[in-house]
Backbone bond lengths (Angstrom), bond angles and torsions (degrees), N, CA, C in turn:
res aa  C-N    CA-C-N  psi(-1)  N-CA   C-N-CA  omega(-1)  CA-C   N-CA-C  phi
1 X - - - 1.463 - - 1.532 109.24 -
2 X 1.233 137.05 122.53 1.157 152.15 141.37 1.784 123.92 -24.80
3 X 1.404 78.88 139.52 2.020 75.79 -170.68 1.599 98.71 -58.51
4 X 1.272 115.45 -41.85 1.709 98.07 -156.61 1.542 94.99 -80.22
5 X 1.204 145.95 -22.21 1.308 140.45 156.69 1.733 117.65 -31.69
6 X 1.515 97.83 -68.57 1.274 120.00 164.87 1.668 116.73 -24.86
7 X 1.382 115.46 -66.28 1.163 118.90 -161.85 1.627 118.26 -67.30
8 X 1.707 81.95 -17.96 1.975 98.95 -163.74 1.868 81.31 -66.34
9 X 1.130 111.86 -83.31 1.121 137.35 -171.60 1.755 108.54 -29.93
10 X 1.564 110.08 -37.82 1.859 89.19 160.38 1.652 100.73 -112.25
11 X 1.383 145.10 81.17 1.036 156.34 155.97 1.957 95.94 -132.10
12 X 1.279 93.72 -42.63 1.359 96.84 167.10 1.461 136.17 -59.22
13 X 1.175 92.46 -50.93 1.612 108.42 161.90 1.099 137.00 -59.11
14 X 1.516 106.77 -27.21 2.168 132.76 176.92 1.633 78.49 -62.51
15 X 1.688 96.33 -76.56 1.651 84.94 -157.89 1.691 136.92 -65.39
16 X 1.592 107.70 4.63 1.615 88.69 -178.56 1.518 97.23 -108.00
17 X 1.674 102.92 7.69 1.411 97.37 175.80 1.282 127.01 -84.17
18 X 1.228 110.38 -16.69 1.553 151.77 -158.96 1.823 104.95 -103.57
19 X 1.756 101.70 -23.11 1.331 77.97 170.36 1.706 91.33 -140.71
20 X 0.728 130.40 28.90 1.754 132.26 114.56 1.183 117.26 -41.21
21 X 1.005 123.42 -75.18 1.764 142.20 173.28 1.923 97.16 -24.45
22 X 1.148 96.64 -66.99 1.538 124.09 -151.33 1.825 70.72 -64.68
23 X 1.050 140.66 -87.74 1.510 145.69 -158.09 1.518 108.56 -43.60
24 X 0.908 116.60 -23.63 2.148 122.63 -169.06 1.620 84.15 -85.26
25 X 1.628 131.53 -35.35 1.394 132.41 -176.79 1.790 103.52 -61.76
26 X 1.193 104.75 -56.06 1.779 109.40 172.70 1.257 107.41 -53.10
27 X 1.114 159.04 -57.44 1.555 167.83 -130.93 1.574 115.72 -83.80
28 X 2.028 93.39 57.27 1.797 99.90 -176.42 1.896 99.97 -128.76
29 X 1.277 106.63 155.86 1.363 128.79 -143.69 2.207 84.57 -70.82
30 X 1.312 100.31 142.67 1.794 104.29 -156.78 1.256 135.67 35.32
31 X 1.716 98.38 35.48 1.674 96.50 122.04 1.396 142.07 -98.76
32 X 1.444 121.02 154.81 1.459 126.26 -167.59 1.680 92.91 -70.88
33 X 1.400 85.11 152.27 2.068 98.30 179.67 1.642 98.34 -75.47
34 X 1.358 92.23 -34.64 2.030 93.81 -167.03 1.639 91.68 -70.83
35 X 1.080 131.05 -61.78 1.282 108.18 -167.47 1.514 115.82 -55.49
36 X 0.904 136.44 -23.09 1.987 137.57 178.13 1.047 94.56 -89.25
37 X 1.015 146.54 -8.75 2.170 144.92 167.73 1.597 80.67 -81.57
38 X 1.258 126.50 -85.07 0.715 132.79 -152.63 1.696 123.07 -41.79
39 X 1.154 107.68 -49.66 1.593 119.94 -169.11 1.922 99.23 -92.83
40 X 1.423 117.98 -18.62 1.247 113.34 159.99 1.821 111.00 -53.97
41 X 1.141 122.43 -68.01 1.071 152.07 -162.42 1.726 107.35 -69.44
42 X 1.814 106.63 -22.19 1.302 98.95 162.06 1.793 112.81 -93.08
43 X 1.057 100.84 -5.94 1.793 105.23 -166.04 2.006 101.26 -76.01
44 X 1.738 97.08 -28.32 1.333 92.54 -156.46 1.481 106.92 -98.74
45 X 1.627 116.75 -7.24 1.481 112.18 157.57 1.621 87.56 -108.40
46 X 1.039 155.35 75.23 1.780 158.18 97.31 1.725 90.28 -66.69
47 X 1.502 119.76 -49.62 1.668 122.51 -159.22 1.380 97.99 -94.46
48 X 1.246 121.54 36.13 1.413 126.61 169.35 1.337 126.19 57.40
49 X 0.908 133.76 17.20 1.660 142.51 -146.70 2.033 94.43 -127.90
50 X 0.929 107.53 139.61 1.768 102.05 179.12 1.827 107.74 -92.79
51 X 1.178 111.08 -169.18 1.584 109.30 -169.76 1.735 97.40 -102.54
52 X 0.987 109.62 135.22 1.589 121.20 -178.48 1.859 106.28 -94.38
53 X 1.760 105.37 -18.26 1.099 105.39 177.99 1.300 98.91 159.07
54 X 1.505 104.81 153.78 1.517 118.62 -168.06 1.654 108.18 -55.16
55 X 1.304 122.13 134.70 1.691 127.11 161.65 1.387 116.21 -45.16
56 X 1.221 128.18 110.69 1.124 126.67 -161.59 1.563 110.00 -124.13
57 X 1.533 117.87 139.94 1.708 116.68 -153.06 1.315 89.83 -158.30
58 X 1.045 103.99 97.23 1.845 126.73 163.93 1.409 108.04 -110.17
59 X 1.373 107.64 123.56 1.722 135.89 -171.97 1.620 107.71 -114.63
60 X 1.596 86.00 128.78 1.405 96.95 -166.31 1.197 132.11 48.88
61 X 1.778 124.42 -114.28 1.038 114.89 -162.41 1.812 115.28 -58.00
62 X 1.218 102.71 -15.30 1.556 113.31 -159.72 1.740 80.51 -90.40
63 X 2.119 87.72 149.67 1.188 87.10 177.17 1.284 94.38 -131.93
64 X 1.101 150.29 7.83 1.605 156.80 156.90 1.098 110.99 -159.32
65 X 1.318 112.71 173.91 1.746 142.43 161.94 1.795 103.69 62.74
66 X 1.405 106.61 61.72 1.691 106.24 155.40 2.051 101.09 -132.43
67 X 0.880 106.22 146.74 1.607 128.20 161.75 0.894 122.26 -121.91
68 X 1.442 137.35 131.53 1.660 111.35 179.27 1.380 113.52 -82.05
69 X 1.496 110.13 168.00 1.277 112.92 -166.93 1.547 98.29 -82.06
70 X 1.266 125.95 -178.67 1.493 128.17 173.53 1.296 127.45 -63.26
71 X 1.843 113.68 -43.08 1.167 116.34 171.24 1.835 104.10 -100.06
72 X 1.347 102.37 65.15 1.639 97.84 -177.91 1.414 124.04 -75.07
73 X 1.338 151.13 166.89 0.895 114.06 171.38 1.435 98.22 -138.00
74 X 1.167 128.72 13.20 1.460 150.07 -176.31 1.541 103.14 -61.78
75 X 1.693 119.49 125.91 1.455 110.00 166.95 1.380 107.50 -125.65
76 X 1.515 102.52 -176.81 1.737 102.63 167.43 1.039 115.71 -103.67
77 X 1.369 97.71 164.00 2.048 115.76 -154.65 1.454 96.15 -125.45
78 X 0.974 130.19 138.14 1.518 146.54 134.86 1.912 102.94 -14.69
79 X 1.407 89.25 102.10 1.462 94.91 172.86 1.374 119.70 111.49
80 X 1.535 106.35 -26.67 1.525 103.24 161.40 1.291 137.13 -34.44
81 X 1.284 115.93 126.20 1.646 104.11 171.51 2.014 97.28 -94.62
82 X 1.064 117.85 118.61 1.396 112.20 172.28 1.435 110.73 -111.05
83 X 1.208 135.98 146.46 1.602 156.43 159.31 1.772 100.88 -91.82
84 X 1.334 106.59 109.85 1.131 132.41 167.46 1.634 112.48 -84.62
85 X 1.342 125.78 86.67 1.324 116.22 -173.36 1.949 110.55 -96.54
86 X 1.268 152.39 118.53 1.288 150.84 -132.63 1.827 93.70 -147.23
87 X 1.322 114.85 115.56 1.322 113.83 -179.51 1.503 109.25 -129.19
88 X 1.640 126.26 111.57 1.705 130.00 175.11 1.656 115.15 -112.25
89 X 1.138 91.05 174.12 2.098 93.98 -167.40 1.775 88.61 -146.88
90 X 0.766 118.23 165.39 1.717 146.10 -156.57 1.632 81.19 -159.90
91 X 1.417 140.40 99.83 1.287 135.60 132.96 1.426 84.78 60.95
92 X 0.742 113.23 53.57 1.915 124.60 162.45 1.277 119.85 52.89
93 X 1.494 112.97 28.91 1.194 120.78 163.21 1.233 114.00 -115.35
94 X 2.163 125.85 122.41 0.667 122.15 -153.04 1.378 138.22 -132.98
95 X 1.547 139.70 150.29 1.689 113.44 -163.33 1.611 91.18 -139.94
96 X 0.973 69.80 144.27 2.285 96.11 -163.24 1.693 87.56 -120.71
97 X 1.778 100.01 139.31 1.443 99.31 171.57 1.932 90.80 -165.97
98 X 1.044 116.57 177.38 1.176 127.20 179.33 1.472 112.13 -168.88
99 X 1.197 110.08 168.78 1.624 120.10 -177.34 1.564 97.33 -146.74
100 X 1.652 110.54 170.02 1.306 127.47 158.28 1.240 115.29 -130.42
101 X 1.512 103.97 141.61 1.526 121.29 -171.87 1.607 124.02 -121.22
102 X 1.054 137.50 87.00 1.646 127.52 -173.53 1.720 104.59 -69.93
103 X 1.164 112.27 118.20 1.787 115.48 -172.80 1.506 98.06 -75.84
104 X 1.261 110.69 132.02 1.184 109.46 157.32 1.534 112.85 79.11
105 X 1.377 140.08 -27.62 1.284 128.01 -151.52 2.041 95.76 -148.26
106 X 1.523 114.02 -179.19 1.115 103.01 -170.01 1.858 105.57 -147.84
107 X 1.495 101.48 42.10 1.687 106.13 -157.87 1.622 80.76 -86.44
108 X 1.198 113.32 -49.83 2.047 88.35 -171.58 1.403 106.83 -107.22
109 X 1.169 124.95 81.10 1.249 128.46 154.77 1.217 135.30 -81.95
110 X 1.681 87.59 -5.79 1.665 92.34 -173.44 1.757 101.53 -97.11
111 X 1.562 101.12 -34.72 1.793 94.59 162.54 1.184 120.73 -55.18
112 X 1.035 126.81 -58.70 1.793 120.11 170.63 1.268 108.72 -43.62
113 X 1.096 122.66 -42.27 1.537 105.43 -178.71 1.487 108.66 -64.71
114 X 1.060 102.13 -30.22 2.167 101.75 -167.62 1.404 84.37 -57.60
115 X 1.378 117.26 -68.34 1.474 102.73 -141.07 1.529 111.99 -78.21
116 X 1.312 105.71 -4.81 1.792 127.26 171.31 2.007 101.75 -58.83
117 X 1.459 81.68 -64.36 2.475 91.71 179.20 1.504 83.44 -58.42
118 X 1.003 133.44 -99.31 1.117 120.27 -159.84 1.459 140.44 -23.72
119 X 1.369 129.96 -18.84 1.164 157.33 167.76 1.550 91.57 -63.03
120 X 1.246 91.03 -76.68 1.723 109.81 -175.38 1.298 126.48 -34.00
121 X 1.333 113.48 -56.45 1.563 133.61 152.74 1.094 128.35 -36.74
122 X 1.441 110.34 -41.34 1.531 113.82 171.13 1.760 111.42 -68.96
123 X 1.023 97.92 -62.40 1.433 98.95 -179.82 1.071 119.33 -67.73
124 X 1.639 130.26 12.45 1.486 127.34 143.86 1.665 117.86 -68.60
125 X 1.172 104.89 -23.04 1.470 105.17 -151.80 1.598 92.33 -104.65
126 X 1.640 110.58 -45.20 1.503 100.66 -141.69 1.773 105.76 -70.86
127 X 1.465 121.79 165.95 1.091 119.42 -177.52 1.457 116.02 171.63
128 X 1.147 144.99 155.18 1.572 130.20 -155.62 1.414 122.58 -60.29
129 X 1.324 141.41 109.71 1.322 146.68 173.23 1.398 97.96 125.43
130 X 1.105 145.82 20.54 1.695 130.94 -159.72 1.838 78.78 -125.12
131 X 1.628 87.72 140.89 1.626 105.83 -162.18 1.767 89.99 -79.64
132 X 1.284 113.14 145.67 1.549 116.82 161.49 1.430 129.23 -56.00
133 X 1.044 103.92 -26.82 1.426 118.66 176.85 1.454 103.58 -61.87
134 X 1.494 126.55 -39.51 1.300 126.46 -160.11 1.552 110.69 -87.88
135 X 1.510 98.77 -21.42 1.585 112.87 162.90 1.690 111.97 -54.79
136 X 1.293 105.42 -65.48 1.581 116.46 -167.03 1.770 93.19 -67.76
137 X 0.875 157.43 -41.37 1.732 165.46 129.80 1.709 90.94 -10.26
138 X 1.109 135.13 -52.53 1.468 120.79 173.13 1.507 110.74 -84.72
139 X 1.138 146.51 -52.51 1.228 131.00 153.48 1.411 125.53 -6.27
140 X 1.461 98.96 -87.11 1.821 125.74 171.39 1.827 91.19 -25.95
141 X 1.208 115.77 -77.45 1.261 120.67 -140.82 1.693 106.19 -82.73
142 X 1.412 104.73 -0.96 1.411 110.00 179.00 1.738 108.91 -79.03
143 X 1.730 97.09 -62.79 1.415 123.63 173.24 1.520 116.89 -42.35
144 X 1.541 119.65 -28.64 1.508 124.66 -146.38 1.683 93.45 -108.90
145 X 1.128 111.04 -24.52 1.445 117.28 164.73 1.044 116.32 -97.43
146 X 1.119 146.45 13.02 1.699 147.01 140.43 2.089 106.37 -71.13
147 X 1.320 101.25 -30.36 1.539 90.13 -174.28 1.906 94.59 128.17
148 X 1.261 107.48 -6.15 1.547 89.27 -147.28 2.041 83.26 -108.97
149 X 1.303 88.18 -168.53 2.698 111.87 162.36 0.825 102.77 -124.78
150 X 1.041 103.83 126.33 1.410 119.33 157.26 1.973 111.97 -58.48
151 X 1.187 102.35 136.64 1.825 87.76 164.21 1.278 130.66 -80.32
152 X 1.366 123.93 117.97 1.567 125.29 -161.06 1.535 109.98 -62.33
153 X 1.737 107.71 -41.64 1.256 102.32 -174.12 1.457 137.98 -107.55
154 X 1.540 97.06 36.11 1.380 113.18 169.19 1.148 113.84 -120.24
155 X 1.765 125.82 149.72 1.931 107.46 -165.11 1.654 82.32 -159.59
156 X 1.411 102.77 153.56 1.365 104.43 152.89 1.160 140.71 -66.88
157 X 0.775 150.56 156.47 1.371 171.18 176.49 1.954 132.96 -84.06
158 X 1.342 107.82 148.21 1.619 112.60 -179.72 1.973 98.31 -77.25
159 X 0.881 123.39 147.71 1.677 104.52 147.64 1.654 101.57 -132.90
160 X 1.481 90.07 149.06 1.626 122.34 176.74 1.204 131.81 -114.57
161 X 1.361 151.63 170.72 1.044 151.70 177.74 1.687 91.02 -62.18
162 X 1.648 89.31 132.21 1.728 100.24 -176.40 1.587 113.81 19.62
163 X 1.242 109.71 39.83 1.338 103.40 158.25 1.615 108.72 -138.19
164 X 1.525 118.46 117.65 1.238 113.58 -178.80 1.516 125.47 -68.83
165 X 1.408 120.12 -53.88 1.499 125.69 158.11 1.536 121.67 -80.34
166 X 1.191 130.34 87.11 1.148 131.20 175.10 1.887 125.34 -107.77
167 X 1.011 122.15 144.69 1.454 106.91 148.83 1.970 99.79 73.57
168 X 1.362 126.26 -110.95 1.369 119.09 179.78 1.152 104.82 -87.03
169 X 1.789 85.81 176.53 1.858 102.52 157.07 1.307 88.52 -147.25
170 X 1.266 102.79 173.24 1.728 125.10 -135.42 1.691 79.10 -145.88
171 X 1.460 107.46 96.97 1.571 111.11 151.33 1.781 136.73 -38.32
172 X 0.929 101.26 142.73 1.493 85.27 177.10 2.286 111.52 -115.64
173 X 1.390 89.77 6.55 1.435 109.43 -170.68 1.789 105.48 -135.82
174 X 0.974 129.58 171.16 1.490 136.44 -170.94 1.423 93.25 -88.94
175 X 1.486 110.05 142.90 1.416 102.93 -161.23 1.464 81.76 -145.57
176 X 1.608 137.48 100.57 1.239 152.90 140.01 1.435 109.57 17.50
177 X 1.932 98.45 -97.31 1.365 136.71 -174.72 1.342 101.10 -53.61
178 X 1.283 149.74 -6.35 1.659 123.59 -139.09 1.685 92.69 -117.21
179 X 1.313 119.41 106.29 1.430 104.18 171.40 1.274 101.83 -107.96
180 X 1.189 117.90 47.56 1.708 100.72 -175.50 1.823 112.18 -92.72
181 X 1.459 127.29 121.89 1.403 108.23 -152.00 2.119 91.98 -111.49
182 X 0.603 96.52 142.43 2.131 98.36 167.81 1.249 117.39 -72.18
183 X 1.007 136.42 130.86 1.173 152.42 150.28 1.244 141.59 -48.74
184 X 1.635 153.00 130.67 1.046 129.86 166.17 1.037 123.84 -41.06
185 X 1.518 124.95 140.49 1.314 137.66 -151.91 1.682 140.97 71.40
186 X 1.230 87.43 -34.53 1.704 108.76 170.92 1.362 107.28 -38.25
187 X 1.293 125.55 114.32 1.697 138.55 167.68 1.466 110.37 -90.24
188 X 1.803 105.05 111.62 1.718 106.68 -168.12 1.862 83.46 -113.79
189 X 1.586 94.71 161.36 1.412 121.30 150.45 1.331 93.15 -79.92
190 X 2.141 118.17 144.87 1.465 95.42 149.84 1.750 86.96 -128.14
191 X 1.495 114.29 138.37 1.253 105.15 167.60 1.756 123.26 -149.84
192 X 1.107 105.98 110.61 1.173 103.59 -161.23 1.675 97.01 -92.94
193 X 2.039 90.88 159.82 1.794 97.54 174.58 1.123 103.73 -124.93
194 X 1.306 122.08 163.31 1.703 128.58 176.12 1.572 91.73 -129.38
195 X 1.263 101.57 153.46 1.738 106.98 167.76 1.747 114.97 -146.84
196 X 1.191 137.68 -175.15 1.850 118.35 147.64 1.293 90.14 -126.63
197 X 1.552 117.49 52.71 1.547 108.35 145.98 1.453 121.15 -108.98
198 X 1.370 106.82 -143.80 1.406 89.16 162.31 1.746 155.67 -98.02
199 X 1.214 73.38 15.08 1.691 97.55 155.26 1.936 94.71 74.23
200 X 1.080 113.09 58.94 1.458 143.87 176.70 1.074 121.15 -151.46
201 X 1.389 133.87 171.06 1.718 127.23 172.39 1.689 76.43 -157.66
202 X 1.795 100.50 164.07 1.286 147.67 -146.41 0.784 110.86 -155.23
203 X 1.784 115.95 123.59 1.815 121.88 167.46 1.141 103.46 -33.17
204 X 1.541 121.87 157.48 1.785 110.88 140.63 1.680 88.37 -141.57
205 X 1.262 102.12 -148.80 1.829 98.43 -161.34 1.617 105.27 -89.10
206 X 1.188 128.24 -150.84 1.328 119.03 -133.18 1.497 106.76 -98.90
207 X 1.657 116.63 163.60 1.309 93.42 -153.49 2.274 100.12 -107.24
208 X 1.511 113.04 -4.65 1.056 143.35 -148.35 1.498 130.94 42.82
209 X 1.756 92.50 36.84 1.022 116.64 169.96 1.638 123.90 -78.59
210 X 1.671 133.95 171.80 1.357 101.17 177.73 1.647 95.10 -154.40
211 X 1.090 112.94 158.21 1.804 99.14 155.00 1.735 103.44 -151.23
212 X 1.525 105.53 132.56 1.466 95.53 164.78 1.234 109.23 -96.86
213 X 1.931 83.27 144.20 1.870 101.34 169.17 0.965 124.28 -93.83
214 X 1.086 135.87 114.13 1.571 150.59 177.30 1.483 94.74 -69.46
215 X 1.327 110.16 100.52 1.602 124.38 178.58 1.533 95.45 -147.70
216 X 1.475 109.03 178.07 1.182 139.62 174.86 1.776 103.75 -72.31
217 X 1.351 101.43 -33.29 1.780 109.97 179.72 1.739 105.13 -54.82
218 X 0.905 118.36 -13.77 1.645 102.73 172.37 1.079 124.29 -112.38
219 X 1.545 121.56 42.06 1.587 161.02 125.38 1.545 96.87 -34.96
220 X 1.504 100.04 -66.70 2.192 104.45 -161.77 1.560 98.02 -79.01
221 X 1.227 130.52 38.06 1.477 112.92 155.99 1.552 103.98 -113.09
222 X 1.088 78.36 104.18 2.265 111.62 173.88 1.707 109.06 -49.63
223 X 1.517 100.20 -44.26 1.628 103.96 -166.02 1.691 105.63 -95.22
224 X 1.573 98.80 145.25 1.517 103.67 -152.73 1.426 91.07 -81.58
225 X 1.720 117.20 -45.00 1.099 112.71 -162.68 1.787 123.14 -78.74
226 X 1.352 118.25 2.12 1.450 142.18 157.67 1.152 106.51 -99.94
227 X 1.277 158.86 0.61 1.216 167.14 117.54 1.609 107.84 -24.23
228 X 1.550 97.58 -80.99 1.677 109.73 178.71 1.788 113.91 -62.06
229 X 1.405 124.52 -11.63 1.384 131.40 149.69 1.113 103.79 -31.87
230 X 1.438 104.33 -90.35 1.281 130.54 -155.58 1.730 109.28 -68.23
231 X 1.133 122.35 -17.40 1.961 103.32 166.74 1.511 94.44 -91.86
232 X 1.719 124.43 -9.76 1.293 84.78 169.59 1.818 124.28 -88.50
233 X 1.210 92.56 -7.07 1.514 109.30 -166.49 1.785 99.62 -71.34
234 X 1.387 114.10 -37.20 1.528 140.39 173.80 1.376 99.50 -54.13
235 X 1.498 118.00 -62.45 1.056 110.30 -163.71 1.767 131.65 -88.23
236 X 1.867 91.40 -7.93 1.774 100.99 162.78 1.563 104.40 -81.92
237 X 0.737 116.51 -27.72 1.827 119.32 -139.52 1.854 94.09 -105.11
238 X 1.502 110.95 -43.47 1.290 106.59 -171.14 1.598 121.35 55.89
239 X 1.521 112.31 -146.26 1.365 107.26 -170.73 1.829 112.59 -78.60
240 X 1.466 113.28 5.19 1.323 89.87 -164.02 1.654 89.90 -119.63
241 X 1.545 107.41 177.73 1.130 119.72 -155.08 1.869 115.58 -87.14
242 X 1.048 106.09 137.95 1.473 105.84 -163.36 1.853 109.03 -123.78
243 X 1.682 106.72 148.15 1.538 111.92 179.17 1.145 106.64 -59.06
244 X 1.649 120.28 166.63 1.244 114.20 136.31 1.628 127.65 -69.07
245 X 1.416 108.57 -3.82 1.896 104.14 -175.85 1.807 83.77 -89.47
246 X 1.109 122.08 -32.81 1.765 97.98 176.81 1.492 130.79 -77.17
247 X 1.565 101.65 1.95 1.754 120.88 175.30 2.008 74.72 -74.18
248 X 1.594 120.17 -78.57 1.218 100.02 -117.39 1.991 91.12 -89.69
249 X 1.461 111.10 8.73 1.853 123.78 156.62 1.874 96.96 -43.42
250 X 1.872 108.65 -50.10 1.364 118.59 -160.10 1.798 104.14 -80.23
251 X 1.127 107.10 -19.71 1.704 100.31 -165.58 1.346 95.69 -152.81
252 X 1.603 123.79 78.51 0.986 149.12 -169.32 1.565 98.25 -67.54
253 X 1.770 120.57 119.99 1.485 120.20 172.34 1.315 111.77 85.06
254 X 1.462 120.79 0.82 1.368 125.26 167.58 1.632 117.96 -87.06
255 X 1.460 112.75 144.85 1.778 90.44 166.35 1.231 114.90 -125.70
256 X 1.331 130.09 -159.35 1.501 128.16 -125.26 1.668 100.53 -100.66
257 X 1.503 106.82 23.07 1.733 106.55 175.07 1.669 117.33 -49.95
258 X 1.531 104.67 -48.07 1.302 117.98 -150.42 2.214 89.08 -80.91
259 X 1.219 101.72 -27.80 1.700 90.15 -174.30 1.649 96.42 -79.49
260 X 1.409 141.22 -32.06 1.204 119.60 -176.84 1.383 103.17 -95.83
261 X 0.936 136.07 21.81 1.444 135.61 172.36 1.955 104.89 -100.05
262 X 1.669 107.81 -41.71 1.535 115.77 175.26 1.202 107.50 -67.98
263 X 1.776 118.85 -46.77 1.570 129.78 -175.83 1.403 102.90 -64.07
264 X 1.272 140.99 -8.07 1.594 124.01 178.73 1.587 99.89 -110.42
265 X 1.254 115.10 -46.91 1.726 109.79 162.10 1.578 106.14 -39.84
266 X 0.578 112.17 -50.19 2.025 116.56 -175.87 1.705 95.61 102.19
267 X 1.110 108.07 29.30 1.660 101.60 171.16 1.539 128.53 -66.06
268 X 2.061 89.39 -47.95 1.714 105.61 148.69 0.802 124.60 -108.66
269 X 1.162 135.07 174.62 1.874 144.57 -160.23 2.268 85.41 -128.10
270 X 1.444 101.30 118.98 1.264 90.82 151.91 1.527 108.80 -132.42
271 X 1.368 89.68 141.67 2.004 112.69 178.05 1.261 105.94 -33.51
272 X 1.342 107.05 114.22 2.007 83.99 152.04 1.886 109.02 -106.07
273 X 1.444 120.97 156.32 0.712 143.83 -169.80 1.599 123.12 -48.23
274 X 0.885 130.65 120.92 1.625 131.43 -174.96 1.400 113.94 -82.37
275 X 1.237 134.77 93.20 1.555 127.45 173.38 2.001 111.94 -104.69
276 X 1.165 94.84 152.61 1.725 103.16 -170.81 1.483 97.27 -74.12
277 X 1.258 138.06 136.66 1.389 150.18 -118.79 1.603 96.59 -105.75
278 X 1.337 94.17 -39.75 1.982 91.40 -179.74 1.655 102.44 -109.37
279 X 1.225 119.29 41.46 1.503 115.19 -176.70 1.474 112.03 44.97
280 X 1.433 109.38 54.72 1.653 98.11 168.75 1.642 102.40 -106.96
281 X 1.409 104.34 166.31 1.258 107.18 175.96 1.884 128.36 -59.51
282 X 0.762 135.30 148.00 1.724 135.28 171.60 1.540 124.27 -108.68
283 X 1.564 93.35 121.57 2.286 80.79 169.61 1.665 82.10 -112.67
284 X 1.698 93.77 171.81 1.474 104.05 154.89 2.003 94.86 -159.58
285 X 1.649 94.25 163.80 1.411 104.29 169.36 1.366 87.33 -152.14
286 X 1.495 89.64 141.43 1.672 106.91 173.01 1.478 106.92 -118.31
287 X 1.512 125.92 -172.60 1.259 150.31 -151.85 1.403 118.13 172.76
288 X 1.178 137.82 108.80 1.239 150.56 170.39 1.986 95.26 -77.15
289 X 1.413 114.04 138.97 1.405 113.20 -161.60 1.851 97.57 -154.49
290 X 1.448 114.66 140.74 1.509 123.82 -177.99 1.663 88.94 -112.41
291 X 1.274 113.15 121.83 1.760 117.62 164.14 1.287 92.93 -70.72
292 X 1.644 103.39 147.37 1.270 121.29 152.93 1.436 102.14 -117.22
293 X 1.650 108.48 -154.54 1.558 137.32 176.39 1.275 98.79 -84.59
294 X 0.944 130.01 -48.44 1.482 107.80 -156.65 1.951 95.33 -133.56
295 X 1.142 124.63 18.20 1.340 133.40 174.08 1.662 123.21 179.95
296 X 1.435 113.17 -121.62 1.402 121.52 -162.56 1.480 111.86 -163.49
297 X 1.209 117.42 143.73 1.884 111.72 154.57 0.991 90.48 -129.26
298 X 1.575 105.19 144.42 1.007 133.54 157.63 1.649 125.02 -78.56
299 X 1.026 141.92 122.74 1.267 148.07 -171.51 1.567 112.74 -100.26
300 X 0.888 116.14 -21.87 1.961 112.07 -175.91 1.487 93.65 -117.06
């Protein structure tokens, strides 16, 4: 990796760490979710850095992929456990991190902590040539000795220039088969979850999340004026994943015809929601991380 690569990639990291931080400060019992999406997401282009992807805050049972919608009206309650997930880009280089927060109350502190050591753990160990498998083997065995599961089917991730999932994934359980090892330089998400369910997650409904696919599939849109939506939506949003409150930032007084009309063409891909399979509770902490030779930096 190149110095000026380098630098993008922790300038990136200052700022979503910086307004992570700044968002765990919002996170008191009746406030709206949209307004702390919202003012997260203004703090981190105020710090010059663009959005790598909508702020994302799944409570309790949910363990990723919700945004609120624009006119949301959803707040937090006394007792929430929320996952604060915060994603920035430097010229499309990018650092993803998240935290968990229980508002107000202190019944799982000891889950946050699992999946907190566990975080930790990883980034003692990980470093160029070390098999993934042996990653998710520290996870597993971090989480499983707190009391808690790890979730099998959520893992970290490679990130790339404007590409958020790229290249690996980063187990969160001991994974046999997986010899896939990182490389120097390689920029991973690492984020592990703990739950006391059953250590699985489950579609649930939508997350108002979005991504357009740049395919041949947006040939079959017939209508001119959902047509011209969608290259403009292509052409703000590009490869990474976008709210629905930044559809209607783009088409002020419009409503959500033209996204379920693209979302059933398969033009866009929207998230659906991740919930823990037997309704158990969820923590997570993330870390945006640069492999080296003989370790890691952490960037967020």
């Amino acid at each position: 990796m190149d110095n000026a690569i380098y630098e993008k990639y922790k300038h990136a990291g200052k700022i979503a760490a910086d307004a992570r931080d700044y968002g765990v400060s919002l996170l008191k019992p009746g406030v709206r979710l949209v307004d702390v999406a919202t003012d997260i997401e203004t703090k981190i282009k105020e710090n010059g850095a663009g959005l790598a992807f909508p702020v994302n805050i799944a409570l309790n049972t949910a363990a990723a992929h919700y945004s609120p919608r624009h006119d949301d009206s959803l707040v937090f309650k006394k007792g929430d456990v929320s996952k604060l997930d915060v994603g920035a880009h430097v010229d499309g280089y990018i650092a993803d991190t998240a935290i968990t927060v229980e508002i107000g109350t202190h019944t799982y502190d000891t889950m946050i902590k699992a999946s907190s050591e566990a975080l930790e753990k990883v980034i003692e160990v990980l470093k160029a040539g070390i098999l993934l498998s042996e990653i998710g083997a520290v996870v597993q065995e971090t989480i499983t000795a707190c009391g808690y599961k790890p979730i099998d089917n959520l893992m970290g991730h490679g990130l790339d220039r404007f590409e958020l999932h790229s290249g690996l994934s980063v187990p969160n359980v001991r994974s046999l088969g997986n010899k896939m090892k990182p490389k120097d330089g390689d920029v991973l998400a690492i984020e592990p979850f703990a739950t006391n369910g059953a250590g699985h997650v489950i579609s649930g409904g939508g997350s108002n999340i979005y991504l357009c696919n740049q395919s041949l599939k947006a040939k079959l849109i017939r209508d001119s004026k959902i047509k011209f939506m969608f290259e403009r939506m292509a052409a703000q949003f590009t490869t990474l994943p976008f709210a629905e409150r930044w559809y209607h930032d783009l088409f002020p007084n419009s409503n959500d015809l033209a996204l379920k009309k693209l979302s059933f063409l398969g033009v866009i891909k929207h998230y659906p929601q991740l919930f823990e399979a037997k309704g158990g509770i969820v923590t997570q902490k993330e870390h945006t991380v640069i492999v080296k030779e003989n370790g890691c930096e952490v960037t967020t």
